[in-house]
C-alpha positions in Angstrom: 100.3 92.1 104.7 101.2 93.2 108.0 100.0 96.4 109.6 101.0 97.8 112.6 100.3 101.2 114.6 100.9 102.9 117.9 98.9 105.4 120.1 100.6 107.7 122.5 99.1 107.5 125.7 100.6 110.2 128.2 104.1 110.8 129.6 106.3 108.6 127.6 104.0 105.4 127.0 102.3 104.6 124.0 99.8 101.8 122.8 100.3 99.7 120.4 98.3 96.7 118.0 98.5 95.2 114.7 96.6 92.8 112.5 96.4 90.3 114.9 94.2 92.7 116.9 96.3 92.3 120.5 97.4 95.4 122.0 100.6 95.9 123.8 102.0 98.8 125.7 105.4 100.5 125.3 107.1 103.1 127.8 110.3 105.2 126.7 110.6 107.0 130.0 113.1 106.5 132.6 111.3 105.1 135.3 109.5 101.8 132.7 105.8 101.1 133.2 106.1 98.9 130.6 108.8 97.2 127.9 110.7 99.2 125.5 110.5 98.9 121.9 113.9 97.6 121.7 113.4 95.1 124.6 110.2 93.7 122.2 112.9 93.4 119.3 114.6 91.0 121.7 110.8 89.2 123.1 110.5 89.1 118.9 113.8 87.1 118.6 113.3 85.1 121.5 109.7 84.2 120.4 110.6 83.5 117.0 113.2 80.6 117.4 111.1 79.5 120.3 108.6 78.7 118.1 110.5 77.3 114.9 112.7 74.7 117.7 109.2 73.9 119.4 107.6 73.1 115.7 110.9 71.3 115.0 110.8 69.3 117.9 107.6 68.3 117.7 108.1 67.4 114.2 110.8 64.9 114.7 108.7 63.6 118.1 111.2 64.6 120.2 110.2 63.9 123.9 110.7 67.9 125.5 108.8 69.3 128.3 110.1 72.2 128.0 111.8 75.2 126.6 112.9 78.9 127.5 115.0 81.1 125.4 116.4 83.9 127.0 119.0 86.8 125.5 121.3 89.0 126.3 122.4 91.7 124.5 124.4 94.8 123.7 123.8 98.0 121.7 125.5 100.6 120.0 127.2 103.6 121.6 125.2 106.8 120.3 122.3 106.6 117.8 120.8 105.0 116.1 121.4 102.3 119.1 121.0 99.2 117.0 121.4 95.6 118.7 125.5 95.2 118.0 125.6 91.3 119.8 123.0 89.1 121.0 123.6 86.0 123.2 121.0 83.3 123.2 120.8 80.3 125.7 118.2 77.6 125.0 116.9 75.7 128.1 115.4 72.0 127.0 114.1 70.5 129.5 113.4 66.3 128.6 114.9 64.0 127.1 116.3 65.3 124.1 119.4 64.4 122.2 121.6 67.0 122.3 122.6 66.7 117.9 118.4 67.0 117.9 118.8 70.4 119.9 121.4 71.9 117.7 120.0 71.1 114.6 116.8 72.4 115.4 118.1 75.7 116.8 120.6 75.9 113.6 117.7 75.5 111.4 116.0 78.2 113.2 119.0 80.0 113.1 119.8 80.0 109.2 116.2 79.2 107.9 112.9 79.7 109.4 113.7 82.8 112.2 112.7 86.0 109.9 113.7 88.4 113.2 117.0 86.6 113.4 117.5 87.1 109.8 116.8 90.5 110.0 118.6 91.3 113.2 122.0 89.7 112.1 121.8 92.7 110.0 123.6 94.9 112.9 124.3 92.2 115.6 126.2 89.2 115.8 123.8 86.2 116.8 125.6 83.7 119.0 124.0 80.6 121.5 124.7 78.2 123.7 122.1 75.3 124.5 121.8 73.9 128.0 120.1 70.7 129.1 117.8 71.2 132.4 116.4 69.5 134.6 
C-alpha cells in the first residue's frame, strides 16, 4: 500500500510526502515557487519509463551513458484539465542500437510504465527517440 498526504503551507503552496518518507513542495499560485501538481504527473511519467528503459538497458548490457526523457504536453480546455496529449523524446546517449532503444521504450510503453498506463486514460502518449552525442 501506498499512502500519500499534503500539508498546506501558506499562500497557495502546500507540502507534501508519502511512504517513502521524502517530502516535496507544490505551489498552485500564479507566480510558481515550486512545481504544480500537474507538472509532477508529467516528472511521474517521465521518471517512470526512465527507469523501466534504464532497467531494460541494463538488462540486455547495452553500452548507454546516458539518458533524459523529456515531455511536452497539452491539457484540456475548462475543468477538470486532464493531460489530452503527451509527447515524449528519449535522449540515449552511447552506443546503442537504435531496434534496442525502441524496444525498450515500447516495452515501457505497453508493459512495465503504471503512470503511462494510467495517463493514456485521457491523453494520447506519442515519442520520438533521438541518438546524442
Amino acid at each position: 500500500m501506498v499512502e500519500a498526504s499534503v500539508n498546506w503551507t501558506d499562500k497557495e503552496r502546500y507540502v507534501g510526502s508519502a511512504t517513502s518518507q521524502h517530502s516535496i513542495v507544490m505551489d498552485t499560485a500564479a507566480e510558481k515557487t515550486a512545481n504544480t501538481p500537474m507538472e509532477l504527473v508529467l516528472l511521474g511519467l517521465c521518471g517512470c519509463t526512465a527507469s523501466d528503459v534504464v532497467g531494460i538497458l541494463r538488462k540486455k548490457r547495452e553500452p548507454f551513458t546516458g539518458l533524459e526523457v523529456c515531455a511536452k504536453a497539452e491539457r484540456a480546455d475548462g475543468h477538470p484539465a486532464v493531460y489530452t496529449s503527451i509527447h515524449l523524446t528519449y535522449l540515449v546517449r552511447g552506443q546503442v542500437p537504435r531496434k534496442a532503444m525502441e524496444d525498450a521504450v515500447k516495452l515501457s510503453k505497453e508493459k512495465y510504465c503504471s503512470v503511462s498506463a494510467m495517463l493514456e486514460k485521457t491523453a494520447k502518449i506519442t515519442y520520438t527517440i533521438e541518438h546524442v552525442s
